[in-house]
C-alpha positions as CSV (number, residue, x, y, z in Angstrom):
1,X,0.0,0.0,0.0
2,X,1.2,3.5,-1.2
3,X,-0.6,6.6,0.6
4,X,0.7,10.2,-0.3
5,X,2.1,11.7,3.1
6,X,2.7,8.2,5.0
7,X,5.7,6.3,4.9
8,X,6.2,2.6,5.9
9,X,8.4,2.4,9.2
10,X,8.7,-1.3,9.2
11,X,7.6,-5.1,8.0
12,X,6.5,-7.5,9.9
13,X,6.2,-11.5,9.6
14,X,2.5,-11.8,11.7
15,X,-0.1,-9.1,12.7
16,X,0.3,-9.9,16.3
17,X,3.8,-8.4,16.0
18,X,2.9,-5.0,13.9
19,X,0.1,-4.4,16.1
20,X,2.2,-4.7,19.5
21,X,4.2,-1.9,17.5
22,X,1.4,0.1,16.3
23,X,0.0,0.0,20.0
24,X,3.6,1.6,21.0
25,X,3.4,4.4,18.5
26,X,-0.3,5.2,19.5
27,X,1.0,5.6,23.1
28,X,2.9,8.0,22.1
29,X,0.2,10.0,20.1
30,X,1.6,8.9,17.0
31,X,-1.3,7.8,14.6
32,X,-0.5,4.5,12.4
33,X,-1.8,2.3,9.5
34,X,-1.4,-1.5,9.3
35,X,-1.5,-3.1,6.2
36,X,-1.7,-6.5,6.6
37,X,-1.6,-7.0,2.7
38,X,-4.4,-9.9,2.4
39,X,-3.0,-11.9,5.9
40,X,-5.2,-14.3,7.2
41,X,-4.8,-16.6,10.1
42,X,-6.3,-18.6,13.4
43,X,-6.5,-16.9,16.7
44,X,-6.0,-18.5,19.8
45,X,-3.8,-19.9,22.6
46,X,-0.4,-20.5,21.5
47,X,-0.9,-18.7,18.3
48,X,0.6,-15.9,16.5
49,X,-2.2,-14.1,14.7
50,X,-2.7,-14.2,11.2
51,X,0.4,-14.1,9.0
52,X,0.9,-12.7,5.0
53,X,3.1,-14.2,2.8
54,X,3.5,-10.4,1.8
55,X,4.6,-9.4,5.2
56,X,2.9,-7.1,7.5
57,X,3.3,-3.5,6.9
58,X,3.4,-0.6,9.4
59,X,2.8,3.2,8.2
60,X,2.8,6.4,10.1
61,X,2.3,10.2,8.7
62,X,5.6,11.8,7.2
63,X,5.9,14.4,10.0
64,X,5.9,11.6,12.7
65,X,8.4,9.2,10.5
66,X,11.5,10.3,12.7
67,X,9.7,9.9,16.4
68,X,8.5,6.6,15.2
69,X,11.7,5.0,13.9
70,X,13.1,6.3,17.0
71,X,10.5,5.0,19.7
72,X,10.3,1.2,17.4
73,X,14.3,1.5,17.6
74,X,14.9,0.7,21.1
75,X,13.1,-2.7,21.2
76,X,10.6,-2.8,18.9
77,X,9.5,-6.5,18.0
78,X,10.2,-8.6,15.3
79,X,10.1,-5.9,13.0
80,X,12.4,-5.4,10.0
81,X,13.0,-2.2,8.0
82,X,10.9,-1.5,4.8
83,X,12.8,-2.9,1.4
């Protein structure tokens, strides 16, 4: 997903992950998009969430980019940087 004036701040492997992150940046005021690029999965104990073979895709606004990268940076999850 391409949206004028957001930028993707990282990929993840399930939605479990990206939305641990996405709950991080909302914390800190920071509003985000997940993209979970047609990821389906099972729920439940033991389970991951849904996955995508397309990987898992986390966007904020342009102006927030830097704050994001930064708060994600110190421990984030399993997240890796956008191609």
């Amino acid at each position: 997903m391409t949206i004028e004036g957001w930028q993707i701040i990282a990929t993840y492997g399930s939605i479990w992950d990206c939305e641990l992150d996405a709950g991080r940046l909302e914390d800190a005021g920071i509003p985000n998009l997940i993209d979970r690029r047609g990821a389906v999965g099972i729920t439940g104990p033991g389970l991951a969430g849904g996955t995508s073979l397309f990987g898992v895709t986390l966007l904020v606004p342009d102006e927030h980019a830097d704050e994001a990268r930064r708060i994600l940076g110190d421990g984030g999850t399993s997240a890796s940087p956008p191609p």
